[in-house]
C-alpha positions as CSV (number, residue, x, y, z in Angstrom):
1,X,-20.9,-21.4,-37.3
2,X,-21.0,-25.1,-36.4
3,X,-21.0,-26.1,-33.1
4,X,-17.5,-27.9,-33.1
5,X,-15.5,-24.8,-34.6
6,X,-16.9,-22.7,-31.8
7,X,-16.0,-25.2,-29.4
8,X,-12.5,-25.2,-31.0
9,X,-12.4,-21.4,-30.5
10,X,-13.4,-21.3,-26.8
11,X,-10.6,-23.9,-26.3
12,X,-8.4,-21.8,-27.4
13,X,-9.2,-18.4,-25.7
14,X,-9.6,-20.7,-23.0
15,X,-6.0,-21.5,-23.2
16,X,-4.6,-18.5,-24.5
17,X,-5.9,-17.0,-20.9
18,X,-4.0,-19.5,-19.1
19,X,-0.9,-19.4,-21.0
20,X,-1.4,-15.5,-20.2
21,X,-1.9,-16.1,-16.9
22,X,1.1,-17.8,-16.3
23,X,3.4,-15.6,-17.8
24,X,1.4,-12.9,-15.6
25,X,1.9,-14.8,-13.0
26,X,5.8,-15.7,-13.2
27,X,6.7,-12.0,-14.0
28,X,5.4,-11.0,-10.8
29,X,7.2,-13.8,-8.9
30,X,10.5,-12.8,-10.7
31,X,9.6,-9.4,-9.3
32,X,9.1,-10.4,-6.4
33,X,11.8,-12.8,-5.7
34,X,14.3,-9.9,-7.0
35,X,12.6,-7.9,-4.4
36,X,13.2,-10.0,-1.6
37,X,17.2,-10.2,-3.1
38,X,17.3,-6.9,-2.8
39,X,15.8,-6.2,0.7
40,X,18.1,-9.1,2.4
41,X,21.3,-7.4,0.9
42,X,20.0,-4.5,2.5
43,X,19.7,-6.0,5.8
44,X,22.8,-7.8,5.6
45,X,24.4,-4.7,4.7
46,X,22.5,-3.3,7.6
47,X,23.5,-5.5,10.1
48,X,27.5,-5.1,8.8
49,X,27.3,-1.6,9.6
50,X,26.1,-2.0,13.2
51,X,28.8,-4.5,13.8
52,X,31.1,-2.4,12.8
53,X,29.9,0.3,14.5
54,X,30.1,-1.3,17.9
55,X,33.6,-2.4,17.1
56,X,34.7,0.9,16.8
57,X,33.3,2.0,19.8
58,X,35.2,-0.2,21.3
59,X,38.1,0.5,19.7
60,X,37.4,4.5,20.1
61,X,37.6,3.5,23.8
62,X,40.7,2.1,23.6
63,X,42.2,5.1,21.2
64,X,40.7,7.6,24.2
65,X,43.0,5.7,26.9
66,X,45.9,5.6,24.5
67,X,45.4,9.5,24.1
68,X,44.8,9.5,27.9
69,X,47.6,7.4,29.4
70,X,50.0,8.2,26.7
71,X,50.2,4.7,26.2
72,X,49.2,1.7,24.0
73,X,46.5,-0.1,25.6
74,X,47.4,-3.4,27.0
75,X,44.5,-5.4,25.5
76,X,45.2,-3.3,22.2
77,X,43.6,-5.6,19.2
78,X,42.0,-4.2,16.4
79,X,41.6,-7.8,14.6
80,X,37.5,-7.5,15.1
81,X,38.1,-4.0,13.4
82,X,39.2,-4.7,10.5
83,X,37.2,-7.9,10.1
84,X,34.2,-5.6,10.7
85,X,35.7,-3.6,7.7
86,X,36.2,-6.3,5.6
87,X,32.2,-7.7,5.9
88,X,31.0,-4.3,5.0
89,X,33.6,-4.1,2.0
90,X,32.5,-7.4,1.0
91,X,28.8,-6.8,0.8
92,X,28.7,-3.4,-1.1
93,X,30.0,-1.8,-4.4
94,X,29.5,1.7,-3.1
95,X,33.4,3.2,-3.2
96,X,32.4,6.1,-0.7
97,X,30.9,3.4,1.7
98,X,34.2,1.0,0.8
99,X,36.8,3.7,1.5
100,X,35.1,5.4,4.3
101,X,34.7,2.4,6.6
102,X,38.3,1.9,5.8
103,X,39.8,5.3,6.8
104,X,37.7,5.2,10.1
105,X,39.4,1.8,10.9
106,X,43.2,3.3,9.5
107,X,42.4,6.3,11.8
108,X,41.3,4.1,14.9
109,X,43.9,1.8,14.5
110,X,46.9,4.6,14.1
111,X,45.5,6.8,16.9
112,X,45.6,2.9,19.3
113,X,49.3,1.8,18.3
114,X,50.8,5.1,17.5
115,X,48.8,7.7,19.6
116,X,47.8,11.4,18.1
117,X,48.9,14.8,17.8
118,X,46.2,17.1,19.2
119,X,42.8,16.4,20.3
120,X,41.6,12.9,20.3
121,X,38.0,13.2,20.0
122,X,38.6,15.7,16.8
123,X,40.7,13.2,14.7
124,X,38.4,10.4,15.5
125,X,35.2,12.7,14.2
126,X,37.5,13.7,11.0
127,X,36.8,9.8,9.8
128,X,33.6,9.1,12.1
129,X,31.8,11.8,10.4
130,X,32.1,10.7,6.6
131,X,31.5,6.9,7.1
132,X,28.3,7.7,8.6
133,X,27.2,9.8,6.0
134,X,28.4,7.2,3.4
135,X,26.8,4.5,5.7
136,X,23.3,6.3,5.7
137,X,23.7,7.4,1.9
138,X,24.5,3.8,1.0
139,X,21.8,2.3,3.1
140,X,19.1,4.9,1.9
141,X,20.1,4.8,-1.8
142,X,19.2,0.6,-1.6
C-alpha cells in the first residue's frame, strides 16, 4: 500500500471519529438539556404546590372562624386561592392533580362564604386528603 493511500485512510478514520464524536456528543447534551426541562417543571410545579398550600391554610383559618363565629369573616378573600389554583392548573396535565386542587379551593371557599353543616375540620379533610395524595402522586410520578 503506497504511502499516500494510507495517509488518505487515516484521514478518514480520523474524521469518521470526530464526526462520531460529535453526534456522541450532541445526543448526550439533548439528554441532558431535556433533563434539566424536566427537573425545572418539577420544581416549578413544586413550588406551586407549596403556595398553594399556605394559601389554604390561610384560608382554612378563616373557614375555622366562619364555622366558629357563625359568621363570614370580615377580611374574607379567597382571590390568592384561587390564583394559587390556577398556577398549579397551569403547570400540570395530571387531571387528578387539576381537579383536586380545585375541589379543595370550591370546598374552602363554600365553607368561608356560605359556612357548613357538621363538623368543620371533617369537610375540610374530605378535599385536603385527596389533593395531597394527587399532589405527592403527581410530584413523585415526574
Amino acid at each position: 500500500m503506497n504511502a499516500a493511500v494510507a495517509g488518505l485512510i487515516g484521514a478518514a478514520i480520523g474524521a469518521a471519529s470526530g464526526v462520531m464524536a460529535q453526534v456522541v456528543i450532541a445526543r448526550n447534551n439533548a439528554r441532558l438539556a431535556r433533563d434539566t426541562r424536566r427537573e425545572d417543571r418539577r420544581t416549578e410545579l413544586r413550588e406551586a404546590i407549596r403556595d398553594f398550600l399556605a394559601e389554604a391554610q390561610l384560608q382554612e383559618k378563616a373557614a375555622i372562624y366562619h364555622y366558629q363565629q357563625h359568621q363570614v369573616p370580615p377580611d374574607a378573600d379567597t382571590h390568592d386561592l384561587w390564583l394559587r389554583q390556577k398556577m398549579v392548573d397551569v403547570l400540570t396535565s395530571n387531571q387528578d392533580l387539576r381537579q383536586t386542587c380545585h375541589a379543595y379551593s370550591e370546598s374552602l371557599d363554600h365553607i368561608i362564604f356560605e359556612g357548613v353543616i357538621g363538623n368543620v375540620w371533617v369537610e375540610m379533610r374530605k378535599t385536603r386528603v385527596p389533593f395531597l395524595d394527587a399532589a405527592r402522586a403527581a410530584l413523585d410520578a415526574s
